[in-house]
C-alpha positions as a printed Julia matrix, in Angstrom:
240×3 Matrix{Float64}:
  0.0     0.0     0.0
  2.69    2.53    1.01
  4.63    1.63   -2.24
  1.16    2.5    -4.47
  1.28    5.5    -2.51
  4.72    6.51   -3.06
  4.0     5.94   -7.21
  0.99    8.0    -6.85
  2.5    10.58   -5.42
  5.98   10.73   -7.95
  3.52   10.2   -10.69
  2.09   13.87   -9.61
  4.87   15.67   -7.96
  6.55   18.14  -10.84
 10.2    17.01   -9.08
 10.16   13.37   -8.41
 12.74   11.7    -5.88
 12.72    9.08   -8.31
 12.2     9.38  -11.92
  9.84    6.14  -12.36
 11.79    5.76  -16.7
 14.23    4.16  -14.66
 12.37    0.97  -14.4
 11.37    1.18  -17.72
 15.34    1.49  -18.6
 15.68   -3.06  -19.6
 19.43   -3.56  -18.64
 19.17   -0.79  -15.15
 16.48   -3.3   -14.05
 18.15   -6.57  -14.68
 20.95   -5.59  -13.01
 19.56   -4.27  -10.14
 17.3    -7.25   -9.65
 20.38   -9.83  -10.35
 22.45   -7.67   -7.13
 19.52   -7.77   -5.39
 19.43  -11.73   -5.48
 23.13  -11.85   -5.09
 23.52   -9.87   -2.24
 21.24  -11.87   -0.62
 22.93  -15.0    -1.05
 26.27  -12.91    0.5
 24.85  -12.1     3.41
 23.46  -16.03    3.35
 26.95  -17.47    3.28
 28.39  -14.88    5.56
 26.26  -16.16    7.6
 25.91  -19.85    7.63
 29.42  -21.21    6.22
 31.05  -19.95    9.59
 28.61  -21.7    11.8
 28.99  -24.9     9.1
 32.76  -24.75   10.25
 31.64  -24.77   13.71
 28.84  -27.24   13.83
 29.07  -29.27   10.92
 33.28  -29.53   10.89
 34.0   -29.5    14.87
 36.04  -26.16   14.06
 36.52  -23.8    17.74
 35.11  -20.47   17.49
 38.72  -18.81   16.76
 39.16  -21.78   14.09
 36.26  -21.08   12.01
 36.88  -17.05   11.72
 40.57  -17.76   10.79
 39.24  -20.06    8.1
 36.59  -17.68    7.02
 38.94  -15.13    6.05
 39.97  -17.3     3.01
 36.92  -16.66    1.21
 36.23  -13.72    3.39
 39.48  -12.08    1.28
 38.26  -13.69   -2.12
 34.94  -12.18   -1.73
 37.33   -8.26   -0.8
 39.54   -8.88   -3.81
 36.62   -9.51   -6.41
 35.45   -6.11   -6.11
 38.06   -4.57   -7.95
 38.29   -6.91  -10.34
 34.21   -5.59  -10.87
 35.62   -2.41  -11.97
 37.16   -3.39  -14.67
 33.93   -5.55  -16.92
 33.17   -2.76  -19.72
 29.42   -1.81  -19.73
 28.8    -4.0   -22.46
 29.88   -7.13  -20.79
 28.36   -6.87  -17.52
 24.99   -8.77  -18.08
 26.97  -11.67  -19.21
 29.52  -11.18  -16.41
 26.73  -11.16  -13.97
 24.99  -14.26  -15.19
 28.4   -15.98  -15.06
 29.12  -15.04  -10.95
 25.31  -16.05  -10.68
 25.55  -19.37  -12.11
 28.93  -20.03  -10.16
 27.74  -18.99   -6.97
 24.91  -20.61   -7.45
 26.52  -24.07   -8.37
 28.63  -23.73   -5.25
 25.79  -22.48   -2.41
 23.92  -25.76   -4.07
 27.23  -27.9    -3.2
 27.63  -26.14    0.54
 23.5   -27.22    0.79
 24.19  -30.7     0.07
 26.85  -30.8     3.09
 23.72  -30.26    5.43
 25.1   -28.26    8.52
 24.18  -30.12   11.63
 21.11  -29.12   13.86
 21.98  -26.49   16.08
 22.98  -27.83   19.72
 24.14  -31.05   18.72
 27.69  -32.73   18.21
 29.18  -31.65   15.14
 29.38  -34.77   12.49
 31.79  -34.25    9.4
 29.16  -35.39    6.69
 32.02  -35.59    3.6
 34.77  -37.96    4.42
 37.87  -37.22    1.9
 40.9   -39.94    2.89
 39.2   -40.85    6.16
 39.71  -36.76    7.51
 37.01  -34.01    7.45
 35.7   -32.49    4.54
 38.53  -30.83    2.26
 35.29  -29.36    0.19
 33.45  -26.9     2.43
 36.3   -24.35    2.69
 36.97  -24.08   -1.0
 33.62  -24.23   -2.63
 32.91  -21.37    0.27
 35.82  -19.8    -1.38
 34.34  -19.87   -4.87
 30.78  -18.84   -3.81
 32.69  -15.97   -2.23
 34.41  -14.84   -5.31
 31.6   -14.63   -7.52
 29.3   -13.17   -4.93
 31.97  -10.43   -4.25
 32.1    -9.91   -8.49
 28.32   -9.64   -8.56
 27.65   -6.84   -5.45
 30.2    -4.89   -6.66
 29.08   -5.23  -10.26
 25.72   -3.85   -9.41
 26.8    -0.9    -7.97
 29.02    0.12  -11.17
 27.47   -1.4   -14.04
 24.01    0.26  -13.4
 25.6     4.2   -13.05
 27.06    2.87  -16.67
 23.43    2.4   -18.34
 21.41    5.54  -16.73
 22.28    8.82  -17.62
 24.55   10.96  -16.06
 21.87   13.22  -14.72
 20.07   10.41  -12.86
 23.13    8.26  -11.46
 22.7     9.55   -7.93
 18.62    8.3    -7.74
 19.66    5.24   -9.65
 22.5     4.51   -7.48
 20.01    4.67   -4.7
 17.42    3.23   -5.55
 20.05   -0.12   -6.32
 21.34    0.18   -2.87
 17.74    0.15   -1.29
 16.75   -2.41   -2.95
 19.92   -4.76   -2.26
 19.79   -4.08    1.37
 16.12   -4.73    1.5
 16.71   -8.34   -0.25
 20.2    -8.74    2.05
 17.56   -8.02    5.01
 14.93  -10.99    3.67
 18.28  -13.63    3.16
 19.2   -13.19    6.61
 15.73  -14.17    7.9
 16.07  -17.7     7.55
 19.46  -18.43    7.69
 19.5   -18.52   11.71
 16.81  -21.29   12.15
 17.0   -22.96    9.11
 20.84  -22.85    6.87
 20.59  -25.67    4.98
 17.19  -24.28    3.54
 18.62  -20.82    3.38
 21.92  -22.19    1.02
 18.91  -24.25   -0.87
 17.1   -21.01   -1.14
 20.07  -18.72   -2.13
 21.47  -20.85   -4.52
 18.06  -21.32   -6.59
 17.59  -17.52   -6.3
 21.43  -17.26   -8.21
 20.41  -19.97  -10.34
 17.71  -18.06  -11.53
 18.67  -14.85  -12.06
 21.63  -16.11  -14.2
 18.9   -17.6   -16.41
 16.33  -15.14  -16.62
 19.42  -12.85  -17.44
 20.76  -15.04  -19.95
 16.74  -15.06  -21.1
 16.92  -11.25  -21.59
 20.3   -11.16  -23.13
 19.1   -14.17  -25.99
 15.54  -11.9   -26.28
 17.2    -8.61  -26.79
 19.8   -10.04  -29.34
 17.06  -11.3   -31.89
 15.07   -7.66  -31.31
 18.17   -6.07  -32.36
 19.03   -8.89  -35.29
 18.47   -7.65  -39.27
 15.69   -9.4   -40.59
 16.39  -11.97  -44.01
 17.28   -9.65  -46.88
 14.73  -10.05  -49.7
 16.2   -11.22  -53.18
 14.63   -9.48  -56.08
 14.47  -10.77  -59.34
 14.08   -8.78  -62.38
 11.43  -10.57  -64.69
 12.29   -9.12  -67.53
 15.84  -10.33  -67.39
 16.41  -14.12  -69.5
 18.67  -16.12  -68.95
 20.57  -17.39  -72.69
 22.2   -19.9   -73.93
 25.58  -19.25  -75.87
 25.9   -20.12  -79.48
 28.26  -22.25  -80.0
């Protein structure tokens, strides 16, 4: 109701806070929506792979935040790495870090953390030790989660114009902490639903991206050129 409200009332005011073309603007929207979904699933695995190490690996509380900081500094060092996809390429790069992250939250799912309160039971036995996969496919999640949330927050000041970067830029970073907000919800009582849940969000966004990308590329295709013939023309037959 409030929201209706709020449209209502930019729809009439002669100096909107936000100019409501922007969600008419394709690749602003996709992009936006595809960070929103991906910084959900960061602040997902923030939250759940360190209580995996704990419960799920037998890791002490000191243990699982040294480990964390492996993909806690892959996740840092992808940002920068962001700023450097040209404007053209950052749907594609986007669905890429989707469908990886994706790929791995599905893999940390299928480790099922433990219940809450009970022992801690390794549930992936490499060479008779603990898991060797948790920490690494954390790591990769990490990476391409880091890519994506920093992505956003460039690539959509590089498809708006100039004179509306500031609302856009705003309006991106409401909307990503309002999603980052719903992924936290059920990753306390529930993780291995919440890793479930983030990685088929990431799993779809790559595809409806990938979707929007295949759409817009036959819109913009030439249609068949049309051979003309010229009736009047004959074809002949040399004398020998």
């Amino acid at each position: 109701m409030l929201g209706a409200l709020f449209v209502r009332t930019e729809r009439r005011s002669r100096a909107p806070v936000i100019d409501l073309a922007l969600f008419r603007n394709g690749p602003y929207v996709a992009l936006t929506s595809a960070g929103a979904v991906a910084n959900a699933a960061t602040v997902v695995l923030l939250f759940v792979v360190p209580l995996m190490l704990q419960e799920t690996l037998g890791m002490s509380v000191l243990g699982a935040g040294t480990a964390f900081l492996v993909p806690a500094v892959a996740m840092a060092a992808a940002g920068p790495v962001a700023g450097r996809v040209p404007p053209h390429a950052a749907e594609r790069t986007m669905a890429a870090c989707l469908g990886i992250a994706g790929a791995a939250l599905g893999a940390l799912a299928a480790l099922e953390p433990a219940p809450f309160g009970t022992a801690p039971v390794p549930v992936l036995m490499v060479g008779g030790g603990p898991s060797l996969v948790l920490l690494p496919v954390a790591t990769m999640a990490a990476a391409a989660l880091g890519m994506a949330g920093a992505l956003v927050l460039t690539a959509t000041q590089a498809v708006v114009p100039p004179d509306r970067a500031g609302e856009a830029s705003g309006l991106t970073k409401c909307a990503i902490t309002v999603t980052a907000g719903l992924g936290l919800t059920p990753a306390g009582t529930a993780p291995g639903a919440a890793l479930f849940g983030a990685a088929a969000g990431c799993a779809t966004a790559c595809l409806a991206l990938l979707a929007r990308r295949a759409t817009t590329a036959l819109r913009r295709a030439p249609g068949p050129t049309r051979r003309t013939t010229d009736p009047t023309r004959r074809a002949t037959t040399p004398h020998p």
